[in-house]
N, C-alpha and C positions, 0 to 999 in steps of 0.2 A: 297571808299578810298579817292576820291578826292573834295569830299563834295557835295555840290547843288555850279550849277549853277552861280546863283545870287550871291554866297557867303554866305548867312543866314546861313546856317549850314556847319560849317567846317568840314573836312575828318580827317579820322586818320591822313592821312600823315601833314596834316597842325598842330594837335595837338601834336604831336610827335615831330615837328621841335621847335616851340615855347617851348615847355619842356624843351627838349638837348639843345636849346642854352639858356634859362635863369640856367640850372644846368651849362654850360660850363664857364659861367662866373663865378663861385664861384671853380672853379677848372681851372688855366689856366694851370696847369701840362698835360693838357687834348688837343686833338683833336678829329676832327669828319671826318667822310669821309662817303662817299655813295655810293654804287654799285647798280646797276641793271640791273635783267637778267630775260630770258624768257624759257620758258619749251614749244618746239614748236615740237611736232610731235616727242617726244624721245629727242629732242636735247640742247641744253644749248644755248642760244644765247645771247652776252653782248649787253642790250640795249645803252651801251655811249658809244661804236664803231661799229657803223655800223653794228650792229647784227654779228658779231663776231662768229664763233662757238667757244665756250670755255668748258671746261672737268670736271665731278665732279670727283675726285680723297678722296682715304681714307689713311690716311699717319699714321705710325705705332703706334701713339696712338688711333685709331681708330675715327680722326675728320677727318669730311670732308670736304673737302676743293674745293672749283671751283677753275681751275689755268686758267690763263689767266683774269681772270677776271677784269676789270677796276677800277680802285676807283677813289671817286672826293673829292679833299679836300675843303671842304666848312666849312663858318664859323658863318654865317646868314641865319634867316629863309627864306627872299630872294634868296639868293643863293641854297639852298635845294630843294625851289619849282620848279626854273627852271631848275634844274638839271634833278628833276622829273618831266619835264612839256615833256622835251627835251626825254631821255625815254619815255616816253609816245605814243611819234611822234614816235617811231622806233618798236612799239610793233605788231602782227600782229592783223590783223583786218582781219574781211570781214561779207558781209551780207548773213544772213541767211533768212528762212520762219519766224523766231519770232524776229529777230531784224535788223535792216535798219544798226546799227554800232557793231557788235559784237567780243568781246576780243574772239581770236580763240587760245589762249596760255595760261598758267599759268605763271605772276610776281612774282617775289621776287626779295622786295625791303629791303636793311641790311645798316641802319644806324650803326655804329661801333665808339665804342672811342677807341683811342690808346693814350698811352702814348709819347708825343711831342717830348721827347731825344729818346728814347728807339725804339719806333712805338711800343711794344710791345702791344698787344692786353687788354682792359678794359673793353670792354664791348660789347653786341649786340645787336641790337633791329632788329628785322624780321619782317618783312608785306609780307604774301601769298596772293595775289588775284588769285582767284582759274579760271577757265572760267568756264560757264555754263554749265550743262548737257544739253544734246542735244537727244531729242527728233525725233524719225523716220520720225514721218509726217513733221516733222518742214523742214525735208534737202530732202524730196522727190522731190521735183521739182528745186535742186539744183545741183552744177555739181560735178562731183567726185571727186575732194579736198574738197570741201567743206563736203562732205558724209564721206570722209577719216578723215578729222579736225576732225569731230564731234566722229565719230570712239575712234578717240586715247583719246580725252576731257574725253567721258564717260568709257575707259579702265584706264585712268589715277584716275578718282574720282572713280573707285571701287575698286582701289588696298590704295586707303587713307580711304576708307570707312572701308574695312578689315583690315588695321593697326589700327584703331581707335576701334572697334570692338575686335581686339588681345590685344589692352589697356586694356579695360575695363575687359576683361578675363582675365586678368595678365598674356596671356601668350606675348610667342616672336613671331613679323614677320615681316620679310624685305620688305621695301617698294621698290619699282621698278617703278620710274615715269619716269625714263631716260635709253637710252642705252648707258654704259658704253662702 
């Protein structure tokens, strides 16, 4: 998501940012704003306050919506990056048997245009960074959060593997990454 390193190879999130702001210049009727949040153990947490618990709620047209959630109004690809640099800092981490820095959450990061008089809602752009499957032997010699993390990681990617799975079958099913 966040490219290489060195810089050689840009992330989505860098390509995404240079897009929406060379589109925003040809629409200044437009703004932009950025939220992000983590899916940590069942829970929602705002990454631009302090990991925040905040709520996903379904409101009577059947969208759903996070309350609480933060938005940042940014207006440059500058601004974007560090907003995303700054989440980043507040995401959880910890090391595991197969990696030294491992994302122990799922992100969701919602670039959004709203309308500048109105805020009315334009558009959305979503980035899931998912966290890894976690492997038994990987957390055997780790300690019971970390057993518990890896727990919920691989309960949460089977219940997206079976909605994706109920796609392809055209039928319906409720995904359940969080407790409401």
């Amino acid at each position: 998501m966040m490219g290489s390193q060195d810089g050689t190879n840009p992330g989505l999130y860098l390509l995404a940012a240079y897009d929406l702001c060379n589109l925003l210049q040809s629409y200044p009727e437009l703004t932009l704003f950025v939220s992000f949040y983590e899916i940590y153990c069942g829970k929602l947490y705002d990454l631009f306050n302090n990991r925040e618990l905040v709520h996903c709620r379904e409101d009577h047209k059947q969208k759903v919506n996070i309350v609480g959630l933060s938005e940042i109004q940014v207006s440059n690809v500058q601004a974007i990056m560090e907003s995303i640099e700054a989440g980043l800092q507040s995401r959880t981490s910890g090391v595991t048997g197969a990696n030294a820095d491992s994302s122990r959450s799922h992100a969701i990061l919602q670039l959004q245009l709203k309308e500048v008089k109105t805020q009315k809602d334009f558009g959305k752009m979503s980035f899931i960074d998912l966290a890894g499957s976690e492997r038994g032997a990987d957390t055997i010699d780790q300690n019971k959060q970390t057993r518990l993390d890896g727990a919920e990681i691989n309960k949460s990617l089977l219940a997206l593997k079976e909605c994706i799975r109920a796609l392809d079958l055209e039928k319906k099913h409720l995904l359940s990454l969080i407790h409401i």
